[in-house]
N, C-alpha and C positions, 0 to 999 in steps of 0.2 A: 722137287717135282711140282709141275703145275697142273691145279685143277681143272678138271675141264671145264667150268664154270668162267677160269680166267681165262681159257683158251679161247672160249666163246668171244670174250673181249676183247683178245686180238685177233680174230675174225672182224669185229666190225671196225676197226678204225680204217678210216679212211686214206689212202695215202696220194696228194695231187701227183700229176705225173710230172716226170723230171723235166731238167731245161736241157736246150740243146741250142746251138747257134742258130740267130733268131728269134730266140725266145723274147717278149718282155717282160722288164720289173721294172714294179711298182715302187718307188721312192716319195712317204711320206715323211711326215713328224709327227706323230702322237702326240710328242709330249714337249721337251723342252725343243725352245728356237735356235735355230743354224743360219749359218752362213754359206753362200754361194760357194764362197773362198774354201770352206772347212771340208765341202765336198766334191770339191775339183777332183782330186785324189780318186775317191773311189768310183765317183763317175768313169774318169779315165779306163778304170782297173777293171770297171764290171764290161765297157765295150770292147777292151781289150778281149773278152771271153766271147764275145758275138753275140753280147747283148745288148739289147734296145733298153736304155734307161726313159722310163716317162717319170715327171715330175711332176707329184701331188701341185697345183694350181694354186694351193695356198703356204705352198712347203717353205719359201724366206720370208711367211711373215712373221711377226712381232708387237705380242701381248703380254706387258709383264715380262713372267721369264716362260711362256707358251710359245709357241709358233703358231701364232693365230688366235682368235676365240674358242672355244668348246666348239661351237654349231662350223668356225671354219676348218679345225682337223677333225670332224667328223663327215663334214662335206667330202674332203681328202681321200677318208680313207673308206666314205664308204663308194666311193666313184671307182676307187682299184677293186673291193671286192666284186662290187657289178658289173666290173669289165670284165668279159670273158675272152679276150684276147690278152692281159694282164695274166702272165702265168706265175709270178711269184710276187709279194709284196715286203720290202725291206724297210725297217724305220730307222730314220740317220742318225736316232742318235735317244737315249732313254732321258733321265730326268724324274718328272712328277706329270701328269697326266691323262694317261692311257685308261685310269680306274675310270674318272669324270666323266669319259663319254663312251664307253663298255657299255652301257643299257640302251644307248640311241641306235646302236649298228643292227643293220638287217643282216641277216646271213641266211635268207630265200636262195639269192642267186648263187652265193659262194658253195652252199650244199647242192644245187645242181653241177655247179662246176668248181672244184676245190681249187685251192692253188695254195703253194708255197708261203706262210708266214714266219719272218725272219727278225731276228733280235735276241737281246738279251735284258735284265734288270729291268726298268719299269713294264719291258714286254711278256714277265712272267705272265701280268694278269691278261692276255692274250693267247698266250699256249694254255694257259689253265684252263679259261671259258674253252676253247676252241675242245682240246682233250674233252672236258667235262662229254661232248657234243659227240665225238668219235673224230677226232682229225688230227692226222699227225702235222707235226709243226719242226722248226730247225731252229735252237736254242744255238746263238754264234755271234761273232761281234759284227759291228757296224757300220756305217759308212762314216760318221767321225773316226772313226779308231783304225782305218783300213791301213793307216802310215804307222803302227806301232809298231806289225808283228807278221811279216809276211808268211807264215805259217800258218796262223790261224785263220788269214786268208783263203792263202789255199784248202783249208780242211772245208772250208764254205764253200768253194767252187766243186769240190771235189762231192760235199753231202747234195747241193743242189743238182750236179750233172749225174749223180745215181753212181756215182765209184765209192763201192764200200769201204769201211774205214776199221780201225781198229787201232786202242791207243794202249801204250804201253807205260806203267806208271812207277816210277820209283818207290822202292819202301819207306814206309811211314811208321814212326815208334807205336803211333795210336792204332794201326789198321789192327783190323779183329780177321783171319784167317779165314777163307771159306767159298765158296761156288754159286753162283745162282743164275738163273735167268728170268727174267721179267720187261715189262715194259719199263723203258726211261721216263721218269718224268719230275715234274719241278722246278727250282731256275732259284728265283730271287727269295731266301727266308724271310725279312718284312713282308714281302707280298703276298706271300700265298699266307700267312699269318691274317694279312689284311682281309684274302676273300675267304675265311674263316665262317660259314654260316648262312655264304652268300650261293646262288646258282652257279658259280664258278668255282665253285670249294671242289679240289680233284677225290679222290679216293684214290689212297696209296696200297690197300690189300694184293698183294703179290707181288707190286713192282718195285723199280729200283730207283728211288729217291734221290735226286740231284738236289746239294745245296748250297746256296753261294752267299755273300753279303758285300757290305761295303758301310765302311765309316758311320757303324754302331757301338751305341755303348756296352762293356761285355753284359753286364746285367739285361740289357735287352736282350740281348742273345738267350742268355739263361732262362727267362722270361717265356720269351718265343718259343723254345726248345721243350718246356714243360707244359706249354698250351697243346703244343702238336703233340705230344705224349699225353695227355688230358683226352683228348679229343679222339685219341685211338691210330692216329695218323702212323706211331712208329710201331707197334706192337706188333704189325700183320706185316711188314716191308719183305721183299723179298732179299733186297740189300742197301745199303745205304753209301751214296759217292758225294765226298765234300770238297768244293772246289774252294777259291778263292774265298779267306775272310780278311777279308782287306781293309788297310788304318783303322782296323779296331782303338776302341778311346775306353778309358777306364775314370772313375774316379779318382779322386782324392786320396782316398781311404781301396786302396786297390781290393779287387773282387776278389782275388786269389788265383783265378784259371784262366787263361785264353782262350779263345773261340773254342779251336778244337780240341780243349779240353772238356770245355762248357758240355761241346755235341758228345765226346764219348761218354762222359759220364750221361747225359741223356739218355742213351741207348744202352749203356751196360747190363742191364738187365737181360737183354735179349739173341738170340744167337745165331743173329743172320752175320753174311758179312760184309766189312765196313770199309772203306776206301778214303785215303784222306791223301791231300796233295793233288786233288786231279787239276790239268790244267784250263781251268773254264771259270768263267767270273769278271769280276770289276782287276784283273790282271792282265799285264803285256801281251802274256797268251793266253791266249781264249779259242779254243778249239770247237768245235761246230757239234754238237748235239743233236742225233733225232729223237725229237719226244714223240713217245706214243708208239715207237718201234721197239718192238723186244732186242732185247741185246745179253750176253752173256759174260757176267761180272767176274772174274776169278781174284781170290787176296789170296797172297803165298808170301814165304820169306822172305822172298830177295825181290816181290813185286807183286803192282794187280796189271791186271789187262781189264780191258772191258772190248768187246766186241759186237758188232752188231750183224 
């Protein structure tokens, strides 16, 4: 059962309003640099839907392994948020970056008029700031990644155009049994590790915990896992959903557990419930996520659902 306290909370986030043919999106780079070529693809795919793609100004350039300077993807991306004719903004592609210029972004004009922010992994620290704030956000893959998995595609056009969703999940040996509903939220485990202390740091009290990774060592994981347990993060969750832990690397001298063993032993203590296998992360499929929207989690025998 939720407190009214957290009911309060989902009262005030925010949700930009849906897209509709005509609509536009904003295609920057945050973080790592793209090629023209790389995003021929989902160009195509996102007009196919009767959308107007603009393109960040600085989006094919190249610094290092950046698309562009710090001050030119934040030129970028703060020009989509201040366009209020820009109804969603999508980043083509994650990497390292997005933390470096998170303190330069205005969000004056984006809290008068909200609009869709879209991504995944380096984009956690963007849903997390934005949540922190009251804004729902769409946790999904990318415009590099539009040619892997036509599926997860479509669950983006479908979270974007406002047609509800609901996913149905295979049994997992690790899931822990049980009901809940909360808001989703979450994304990348290094990253929300990273804004650890920072004005971006979420509060997980009632909701439902998305986790993902990619090509860590397990011990980080372990590491990780016992910070955000330190820190109070899993003690209060309403439930916990683990998607992708991907090319995990081990030592020498192996750790003993795998990712998600790492994570249930984390949370064994506690008797929310738990969800492993979901399909979202640095994986083929990667299914469309709304953060910040409540949704209702179910684990049973033979499967979980999550619903929104």
């Amino acid at each position: 059962m939720i407190c009214s306290i957290q009911s309060l909370i989902f009262e005030r986030m925010k949700r930009p309003p849906f897209l509709k043919k005509g609509s536009r999106i904003g295609l920057v780079a945050p973080a790592r640099k793209i090629t023209l070529n790389e995003l021929k693809p989902a160009i195509s795919i996102m007009e196919g839907w009767g959308l107007e793609v603009v393109e960040g100004k600085n989006l094919y350039n190249d610094q290092d392994q950046y698309s562009g300077s710090d001050g030119e993807r934040i030129s970028d991306m703060q020009e989509m948020l201040n366009d209020p004719s820009i109804h969603a903004v999508i980043a083509a592609r994650g990497g390292y970056g997005m933390l470096r210029i998170l303190d330069k972004l205005d969000l004056i004009k984006f809290r008068r008029k909200p609009k869709w922010i879209l991504g995944y992994s380096d984009i956690t620290i963007l849903h997390s700031h934005l949540h922190k704030v009251g804004f729902e956000t769409i946790h999904c893959t990318m415009p590099v990644n539009f040619v892997r998995d036509p599926e997860s595609v479509e669950s983006l056009r479908k979270a974007l155009f406002g047609i509800k969703s609901s996913f149905e999940i295979p049994h997992h040996a690790l899931n822990r049994k049980g009901k809940c509903e909360g808001q989703v939220i979450g994304g990348n485990l290094s990253l929300l590790y990273a804004l650890q202390g920072s004005v971006s740091d979420i509060t997980t009290k009632g909701k439902i915990l998305f986790l993902e990774d990619l090509d860590e060592y397990l011990y980080h994981i372990d590491r990780m896992m016992i910070s955000l347990k330190r820190s109070g993060k899993l003690g209060k969750l309403a439930g916990l959903v683990v998607g992708g832990m991907t090319e995990m690397k081990d030592n020498q001298i192996p750790f003993g557990k795998n990712a998600e063993e790492i994570i249930a032993d984390a949370v064994k203590e506690y008797d929310y419930p738990v969800c492993f296998g979901f399909p979202a992360g640095h994986e083929i499929k990667n299914l469309a996520l709304h953060f910040g929207r409540k949704a209702r989690l179910s684990v049973g025998e033979s499967g979980s659902s999550l619903k929104y």
